[in-house]
C-alpha positions as CSV (number, residue, x, y, z in Angstrom):
1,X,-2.3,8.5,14.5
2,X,-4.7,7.2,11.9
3,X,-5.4,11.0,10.9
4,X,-1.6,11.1,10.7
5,X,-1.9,8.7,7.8
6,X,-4.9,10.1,6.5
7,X,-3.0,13.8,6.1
8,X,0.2,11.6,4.6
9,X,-1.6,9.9,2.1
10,X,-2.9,13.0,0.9
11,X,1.2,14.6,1.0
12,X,2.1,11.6,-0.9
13,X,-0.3,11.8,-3.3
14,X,0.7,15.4,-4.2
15,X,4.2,14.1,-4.5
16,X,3.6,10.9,-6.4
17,X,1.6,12.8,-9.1
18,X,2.9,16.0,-8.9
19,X,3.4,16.2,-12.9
20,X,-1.0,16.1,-12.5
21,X,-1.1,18.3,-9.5
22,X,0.6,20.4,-7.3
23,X,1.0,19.9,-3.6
24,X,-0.5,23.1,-1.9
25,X,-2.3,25.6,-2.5
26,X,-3.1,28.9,-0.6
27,X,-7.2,28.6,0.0
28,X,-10.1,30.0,2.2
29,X,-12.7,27.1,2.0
30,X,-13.2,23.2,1.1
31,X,-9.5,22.3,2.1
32,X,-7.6,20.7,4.7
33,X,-5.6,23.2,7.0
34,X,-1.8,21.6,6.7
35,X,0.9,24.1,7.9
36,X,1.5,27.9,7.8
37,X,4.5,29.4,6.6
38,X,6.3,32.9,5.9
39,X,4.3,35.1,3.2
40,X,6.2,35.0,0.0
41,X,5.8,37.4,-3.1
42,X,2.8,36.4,-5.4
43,X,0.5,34.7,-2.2
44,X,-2.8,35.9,-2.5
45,X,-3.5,38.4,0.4
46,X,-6.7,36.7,1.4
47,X,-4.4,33.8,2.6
48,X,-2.7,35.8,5.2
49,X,-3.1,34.0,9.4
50,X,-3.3,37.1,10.9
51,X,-3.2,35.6,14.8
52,X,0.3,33.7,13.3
53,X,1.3,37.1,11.8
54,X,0.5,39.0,15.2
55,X,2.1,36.4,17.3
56,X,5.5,36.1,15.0
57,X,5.7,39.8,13.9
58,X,6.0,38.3,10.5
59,X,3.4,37.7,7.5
60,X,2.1,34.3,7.7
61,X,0.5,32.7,5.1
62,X,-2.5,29.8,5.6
63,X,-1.0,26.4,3.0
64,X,-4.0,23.9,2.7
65,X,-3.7,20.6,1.1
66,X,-4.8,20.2,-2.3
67,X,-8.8,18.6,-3.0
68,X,-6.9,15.9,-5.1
69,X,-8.8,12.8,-6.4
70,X,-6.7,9.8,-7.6
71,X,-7.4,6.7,-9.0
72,X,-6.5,4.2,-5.8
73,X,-6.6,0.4,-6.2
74,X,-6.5,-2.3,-3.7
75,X,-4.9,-5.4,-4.8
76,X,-5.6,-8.4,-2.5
77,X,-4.6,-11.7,-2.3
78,X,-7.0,-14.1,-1.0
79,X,-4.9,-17.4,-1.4
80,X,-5.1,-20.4,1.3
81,X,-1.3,-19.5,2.4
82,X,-2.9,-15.9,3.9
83,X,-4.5,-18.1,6.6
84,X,-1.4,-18.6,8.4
85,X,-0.3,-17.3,11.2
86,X,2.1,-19.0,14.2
87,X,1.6,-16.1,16.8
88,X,-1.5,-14.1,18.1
89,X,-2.9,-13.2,14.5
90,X,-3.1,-14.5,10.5
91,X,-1.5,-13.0,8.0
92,X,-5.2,-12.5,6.6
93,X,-6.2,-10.6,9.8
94,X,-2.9,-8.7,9.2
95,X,-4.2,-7.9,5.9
96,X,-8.0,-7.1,6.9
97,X,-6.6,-4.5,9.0
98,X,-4.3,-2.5,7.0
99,X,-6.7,-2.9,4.6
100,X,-9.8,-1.0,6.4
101,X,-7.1,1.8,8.0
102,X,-5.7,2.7,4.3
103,X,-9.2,2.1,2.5
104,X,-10.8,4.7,5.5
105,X,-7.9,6.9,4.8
106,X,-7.9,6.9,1.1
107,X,-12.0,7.4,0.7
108,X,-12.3,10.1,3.2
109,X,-10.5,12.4,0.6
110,X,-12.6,11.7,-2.0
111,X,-10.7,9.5,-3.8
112,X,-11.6,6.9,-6.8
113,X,-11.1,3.6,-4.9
114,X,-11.0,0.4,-6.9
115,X,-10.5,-3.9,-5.6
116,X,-9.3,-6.5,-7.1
117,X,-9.2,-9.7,-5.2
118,X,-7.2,-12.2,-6.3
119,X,-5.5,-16.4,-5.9
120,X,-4.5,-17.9,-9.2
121,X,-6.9,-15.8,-11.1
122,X,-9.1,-12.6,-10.5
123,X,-11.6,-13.5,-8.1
124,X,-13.3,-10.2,-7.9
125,X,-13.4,-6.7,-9.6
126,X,-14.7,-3.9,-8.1
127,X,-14.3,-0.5,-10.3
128,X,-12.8,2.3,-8.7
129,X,-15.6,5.1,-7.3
130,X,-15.4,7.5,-5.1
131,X,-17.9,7.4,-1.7
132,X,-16.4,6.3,1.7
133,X,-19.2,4.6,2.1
134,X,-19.2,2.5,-0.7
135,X,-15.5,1.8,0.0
136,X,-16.2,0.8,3.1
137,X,-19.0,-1.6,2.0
138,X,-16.9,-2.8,-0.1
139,X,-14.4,-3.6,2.1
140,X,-16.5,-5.6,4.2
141,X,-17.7,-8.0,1.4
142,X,-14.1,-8.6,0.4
143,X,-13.2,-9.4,4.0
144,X,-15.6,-12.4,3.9
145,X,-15.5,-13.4,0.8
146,X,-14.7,-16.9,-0.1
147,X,-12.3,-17.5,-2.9
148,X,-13.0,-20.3,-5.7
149,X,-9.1,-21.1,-5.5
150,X,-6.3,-21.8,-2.7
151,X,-3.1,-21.2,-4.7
152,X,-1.9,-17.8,-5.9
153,X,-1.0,-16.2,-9.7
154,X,0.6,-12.7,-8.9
155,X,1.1,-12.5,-12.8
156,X,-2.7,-12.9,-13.9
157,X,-3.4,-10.2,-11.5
158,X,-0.9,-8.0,-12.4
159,X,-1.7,-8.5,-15.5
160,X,-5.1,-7.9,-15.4
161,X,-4.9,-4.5,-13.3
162,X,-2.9,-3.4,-16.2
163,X,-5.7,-3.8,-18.9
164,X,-8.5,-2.0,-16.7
165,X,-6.8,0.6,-15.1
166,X,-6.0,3.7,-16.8
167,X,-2.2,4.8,-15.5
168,X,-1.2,7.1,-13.1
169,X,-2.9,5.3,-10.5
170,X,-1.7,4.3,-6.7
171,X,-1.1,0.7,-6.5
172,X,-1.4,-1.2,-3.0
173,X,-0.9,-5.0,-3.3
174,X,-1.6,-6.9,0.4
175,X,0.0,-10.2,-0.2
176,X,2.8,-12.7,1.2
177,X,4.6,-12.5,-2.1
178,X,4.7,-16.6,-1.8
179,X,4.2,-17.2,-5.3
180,X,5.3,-18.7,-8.3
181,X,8.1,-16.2,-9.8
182,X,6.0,-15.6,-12.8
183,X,5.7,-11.8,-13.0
184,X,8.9,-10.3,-13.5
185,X,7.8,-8.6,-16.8
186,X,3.9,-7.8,-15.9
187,X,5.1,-6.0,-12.4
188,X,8.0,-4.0,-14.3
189,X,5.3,-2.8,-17.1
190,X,2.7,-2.3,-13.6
191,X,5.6,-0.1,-11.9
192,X,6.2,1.4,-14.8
193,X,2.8,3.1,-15.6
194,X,1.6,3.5,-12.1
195,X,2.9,4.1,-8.3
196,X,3.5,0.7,-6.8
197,X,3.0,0.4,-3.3
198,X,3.9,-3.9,-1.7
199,X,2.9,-4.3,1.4
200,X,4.1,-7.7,2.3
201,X,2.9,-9.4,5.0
202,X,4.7,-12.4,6.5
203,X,5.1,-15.0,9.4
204,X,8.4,-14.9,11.1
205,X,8.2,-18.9,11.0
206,X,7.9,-18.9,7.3
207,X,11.9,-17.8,7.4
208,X,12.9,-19.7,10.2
209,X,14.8,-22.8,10.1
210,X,16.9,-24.8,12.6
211,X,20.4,-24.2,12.5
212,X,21.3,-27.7,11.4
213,X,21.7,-29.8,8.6
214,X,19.8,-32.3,6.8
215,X,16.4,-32.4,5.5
216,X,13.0,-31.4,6.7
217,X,9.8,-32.6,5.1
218,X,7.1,-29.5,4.8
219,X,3.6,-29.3,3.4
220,X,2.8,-26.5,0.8
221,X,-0.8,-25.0,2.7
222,X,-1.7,-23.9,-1.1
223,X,-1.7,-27.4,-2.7
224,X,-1.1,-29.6,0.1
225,X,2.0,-31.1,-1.1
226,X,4.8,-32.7,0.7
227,X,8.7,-32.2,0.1
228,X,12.0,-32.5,1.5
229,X,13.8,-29.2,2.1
230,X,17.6,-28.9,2.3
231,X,17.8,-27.1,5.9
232,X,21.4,-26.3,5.3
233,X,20.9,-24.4,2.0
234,X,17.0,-23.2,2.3
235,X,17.6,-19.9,3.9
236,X,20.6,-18.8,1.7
237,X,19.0,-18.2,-1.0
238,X,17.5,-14.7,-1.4
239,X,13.6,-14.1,-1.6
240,X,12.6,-13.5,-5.5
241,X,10.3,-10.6,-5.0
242,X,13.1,-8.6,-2.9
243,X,15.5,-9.3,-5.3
244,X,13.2,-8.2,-8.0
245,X,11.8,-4.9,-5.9
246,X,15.6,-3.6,-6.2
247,X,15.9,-4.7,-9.2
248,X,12.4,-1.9,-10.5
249,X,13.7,0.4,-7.7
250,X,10.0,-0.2,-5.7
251,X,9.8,0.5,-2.3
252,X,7.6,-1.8,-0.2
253,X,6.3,-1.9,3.5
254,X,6.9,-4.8,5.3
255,X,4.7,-5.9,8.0
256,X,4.7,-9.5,10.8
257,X,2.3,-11.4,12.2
258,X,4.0,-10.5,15.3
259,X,2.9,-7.0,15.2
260,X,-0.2,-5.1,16.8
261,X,-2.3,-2.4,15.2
262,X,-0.1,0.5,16.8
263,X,2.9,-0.9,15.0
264,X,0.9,-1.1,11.6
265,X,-0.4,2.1,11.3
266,X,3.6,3.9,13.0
267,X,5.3,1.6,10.6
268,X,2.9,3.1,7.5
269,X,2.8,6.0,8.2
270,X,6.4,6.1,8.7
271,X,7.0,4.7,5.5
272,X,4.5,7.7,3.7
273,X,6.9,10.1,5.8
274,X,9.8,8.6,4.1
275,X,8.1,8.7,1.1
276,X,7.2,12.1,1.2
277,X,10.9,14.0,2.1
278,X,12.2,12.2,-0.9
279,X,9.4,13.1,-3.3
280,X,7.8,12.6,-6.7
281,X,7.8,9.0,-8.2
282,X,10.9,7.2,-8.6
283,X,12.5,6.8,-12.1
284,X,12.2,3.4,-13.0
């Protein structure tokens, strides 16, 4: 399954950038075997599966993925609220997770992989570079490094992505999205220039209130505040960022604390599938 993902990065890739690159390509050496299909007028010869031609009684033509190398950047948010979790994991081991499976994905094709780790301001920057080692490496420090702040600015790193990344690039941001609702206008521009990819992680608790009324006193785990929440009205209202992801037309990839590794990785790749059958990038 996690070659699955690897092979549908690399389609979605193809697809996202397509104005850049093209998909396939008929090739003898240094690419990925995808599919065969039916020989078409203007395939190079040398291309031709001769056992698929034998067995089929038709030309059959070998289509290899493309050697493409994109600019992939890792946006990560590393505020206190990622430490929750109300079931068997954290949203931060949530995070850690999908964040080693895509980063192993992504780096094994040679891609330019860049970080950025992020609360209320940058809190790292690591620029992109291609090497599955490195990447990996990297990966690791991020994982247990120990952020200066607890609360969480998507804006100033949305912002800041924007000045040091040259567009087209792909765009993963791991966060909860529980933030101040401060980045309408910097995540439009981000959208705009590049391929945005949300994966939102959340707790099922986090959305969960009793069905009653009155009011219930919670603590903010960011700044350790206490306030009274309307139980009766608190879950009508609709999340900002969903809201706003309609709004750009960006698709996003929801994932639970609930879930185990198996239901990441079908749940992405599912999502790359989906991805893939409809396409380039989306007009914004």
């Amino acid at each position: 399954m996690k070659r699955r993902i690897k092979l549908s990065l690399q389609r979605l890739i193809g697809n996202l950038f397509e104005g850049t690159f093209s998909s396939y390509v008929n090739a003898l050496h240094g690419l990925e075997l995808d599919e065969l299909r039916q020989y078409q007028p203007g395939d190079d010869c040398k291309s031709i599966d001769w056992k698929a031609t034998v067995k089929t009684g038709k030309l059959h033509v070998r289509m290899k993925l493309v050697d493409k190398r994109v600019t992939i950047v890792f946006l990560v948010d590393k505020s206190r609220s990622e430490k929750f979790g109300s079931f068997l994991t954290t949203k931060e081991e949530v995070q850690s997770g999908i964040l080693s499976i895509l980063v192993h994905a992504a780096s094994e094709t040679g891609n330019e992989i860049g970080f950025i780790t992020f609360t209320d301001r940058v809190e790292n920057y690591i620029q992109p570079k291609a090497g599955e080692k490195e990447a990996l490496i990297n990966v690791k420090n991020i994982l247990h490094e120990t952020p200066a702040s607890t609360r969480t600015d998507l804006n100033s790193a949305f912002t800041f992505l924007h000045e040091k990344i040259s567009p087209p690039a792909l765009v993963f941001i791991l966060s909860d999205f529980l933030a101040p609702y401060n980045y309408e206008q910097s995540l439009k521009m981000l959208s705009y220039l590049h391929e945005v990819i949300p994966i939102v992680i959340s707790d099922r608790t986090e959305s969960s209130l009793p069905d009653a009324r009155g009011f219930l006193a919670v603590q903010d785990i960011e700044t350790g505040t206490i306030k009274s929440v309307d139980i009766s009205t608190a879950l009508r209202e609709s999340l900002p960022y969903l809201t706003l992801f309609r709004k750009l037309n960006i698709d996003h990839l929801a994932l639970s604390t609930e879930e185990n590794e198996e239901m990441w990785i079908k749940k992405i790749s599912e999502f790359f599938d989906r991805r893939i059958r409809r396409g380039g990038r989306r007009r914004r």
